[in-house]
N, C-alpha and C positions, 0 to 999 in steps of 0.2 A: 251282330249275329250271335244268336245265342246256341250251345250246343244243348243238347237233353241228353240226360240221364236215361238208358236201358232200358228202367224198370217200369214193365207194364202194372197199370194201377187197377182198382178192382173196378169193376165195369160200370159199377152204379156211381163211383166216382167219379167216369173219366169221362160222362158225356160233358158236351160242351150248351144244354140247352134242349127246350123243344122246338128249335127249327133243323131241319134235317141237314146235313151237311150233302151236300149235291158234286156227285162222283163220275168222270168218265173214265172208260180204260184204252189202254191204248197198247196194246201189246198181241203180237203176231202167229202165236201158238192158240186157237179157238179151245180148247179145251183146258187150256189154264185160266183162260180168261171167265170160262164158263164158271170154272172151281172159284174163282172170286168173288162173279156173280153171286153164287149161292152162300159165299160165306159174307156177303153185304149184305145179302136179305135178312142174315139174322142179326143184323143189329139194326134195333128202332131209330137210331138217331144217326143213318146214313140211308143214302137215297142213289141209285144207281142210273144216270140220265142217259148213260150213253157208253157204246165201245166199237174199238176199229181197230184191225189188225192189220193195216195198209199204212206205212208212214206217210204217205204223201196225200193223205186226205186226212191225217189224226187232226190237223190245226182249224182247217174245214169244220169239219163236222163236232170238233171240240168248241168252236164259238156258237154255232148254232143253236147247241144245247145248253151253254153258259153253266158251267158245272165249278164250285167252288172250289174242286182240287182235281187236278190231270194225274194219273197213276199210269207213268209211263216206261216203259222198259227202254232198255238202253239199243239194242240192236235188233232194226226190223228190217223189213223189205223197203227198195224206197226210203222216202229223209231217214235220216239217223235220229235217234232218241234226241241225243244232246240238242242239236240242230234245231229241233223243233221246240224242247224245252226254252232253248233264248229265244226264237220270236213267239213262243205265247207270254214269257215274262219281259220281252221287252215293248209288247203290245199294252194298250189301256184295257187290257179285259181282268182283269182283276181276279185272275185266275190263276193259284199256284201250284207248283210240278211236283210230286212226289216219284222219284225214281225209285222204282221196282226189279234188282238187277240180279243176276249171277253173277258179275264181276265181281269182287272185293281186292282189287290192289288198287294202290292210293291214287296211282295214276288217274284211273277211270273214276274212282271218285271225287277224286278232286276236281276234274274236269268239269263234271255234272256240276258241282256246288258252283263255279265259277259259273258255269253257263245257267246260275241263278235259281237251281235246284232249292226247293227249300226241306227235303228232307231226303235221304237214302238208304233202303232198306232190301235187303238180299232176302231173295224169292226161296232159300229154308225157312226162314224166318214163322217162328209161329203164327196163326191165327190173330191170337190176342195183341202179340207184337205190331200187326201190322195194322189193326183195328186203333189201337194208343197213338200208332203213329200218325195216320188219318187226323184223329181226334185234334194232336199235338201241332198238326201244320194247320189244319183250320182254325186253331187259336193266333193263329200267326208266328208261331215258334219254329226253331228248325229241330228239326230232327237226326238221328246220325241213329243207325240200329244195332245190334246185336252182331259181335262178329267184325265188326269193321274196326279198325284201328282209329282210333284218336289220333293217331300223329297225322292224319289225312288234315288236321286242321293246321298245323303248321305247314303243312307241303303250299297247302291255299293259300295261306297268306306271305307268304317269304318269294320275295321279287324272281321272277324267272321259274319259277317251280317248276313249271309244265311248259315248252315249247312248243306246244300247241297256241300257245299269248300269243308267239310270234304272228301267227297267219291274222288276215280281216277276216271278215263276216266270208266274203265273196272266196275266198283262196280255202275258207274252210268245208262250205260245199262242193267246193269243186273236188277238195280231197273225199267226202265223205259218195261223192257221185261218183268218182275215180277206182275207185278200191271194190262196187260193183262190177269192176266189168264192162260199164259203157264207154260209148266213145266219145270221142269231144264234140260228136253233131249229137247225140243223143243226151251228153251231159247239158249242152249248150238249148235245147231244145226245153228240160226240164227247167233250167235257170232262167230262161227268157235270154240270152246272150247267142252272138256266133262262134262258131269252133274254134276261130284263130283267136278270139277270147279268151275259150277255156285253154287254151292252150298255154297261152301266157301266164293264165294262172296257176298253171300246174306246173311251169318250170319253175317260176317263182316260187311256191309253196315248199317246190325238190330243192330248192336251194338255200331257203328257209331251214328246212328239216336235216341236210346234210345228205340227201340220197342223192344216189346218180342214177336209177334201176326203177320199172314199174314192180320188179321184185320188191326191191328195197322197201317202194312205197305200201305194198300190200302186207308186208311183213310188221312196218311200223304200224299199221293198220289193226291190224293183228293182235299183236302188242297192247295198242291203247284202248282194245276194247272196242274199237269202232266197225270191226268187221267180224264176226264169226267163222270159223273154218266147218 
């Protein structure tokens, strides 16, 4: 993995080619996403195929349209950013994530990077910033933007960084369904599993994590970036 350097280049440099880099959005405020829209259309060598402000149809409607890079924020309604990010990158679609967040503490970025993010860029972030960074993940590069600390790349790679490793695939939906507000027929319903399923998953997770409290858990929640207040 490689890190990239900040510094956006000048425009007639940084295209990657005449084929269009092919873009979906995935983020749950319609009027930012609109603000994107209009600043893709003014670059000729990005193509805008698709966007959804519902998590739980972004993976859906993101293969249908088979778009070369997923521009996905970190917390929506429904799946979680992250969530979603590892089964499009652990899928054969050949489709990479570029996180588009308000977070910037290393927890939540690093997390993203782990769950296969191939670049992270905070939604202050200039125009041009986030046009280079496009550019730079469709090369196959990763990206890291403006604003974010470097040291997010040691937290990544240094064993245990993030206790989030602890949990499976399954114990991390359940958390990320848990901190909503539903309940175990309704988590369980989303997951395809039964209640006393999630159930189990969630005591396991609380005990994974160290909490004993659905406080606890919505706090940790909280914390990692995985819930908004």
């Amino acid at each position: 993995m490689m890190t990239q350097d900040s510094k956006t280049g000048d425009a007639s440099q940084d295209t990657i080619g005449s084929s269009s880099i092919r873009i979906f959005l995935a983020d749950d405020h319609t009027m930012f996403r609109q603000g994107l829209a209009a600043l893709l259309a003014t670059a000729p060598d990005v193509e805008l195929v698709g966007q959804c402000g519902i998590g739980d149809r972004v993976v859906h409607e993101a293969l249908e349209c088979t778009p070369d890079i997923l521009i996905q924020d970190i917390t929506m309604p429904g799946r979680n950013g992250l969530e979603i990010c590892r089964e499009i990158v652990n899928g054969d679609s050949g489709i990479a994530v570029l996180m588009l967040s308000v977070h910037n503490n290393e927890q939540m970025v690093s997390a993203a990077i782990s769950s296969g993010a191939s670049g992270y860029v905070l939604k202050d972030a200039a125009a041009e910033e986030l046009l280079h960074a496009i550019r730079e993940v469709a090369r196959g590069r990763f990206y890291l933007g403006n604003g974010i600390s470097r040291n997010v790349m040691r937290v990544v790679g240094s064993a245990g960084a993030d206790d989030l490793d602890k949990l499976s695939n399954r114990e991390r939906q359940v958390l990320e369904q848990s901190v909503l507000g539903k309940t175990n027929q309704e988590i369980g319903d989303t997951l395809s599993m039964g209640a006393k399923t999630v159930d189990t998953h969630r005591r396991r997770l609380m005990k994974k994590l160290g909490l004993t409290s659905t406080m606890d858990l919505l706090k940790y929640a909280v914390k990692k970036g995985i819930v908004r207040i």
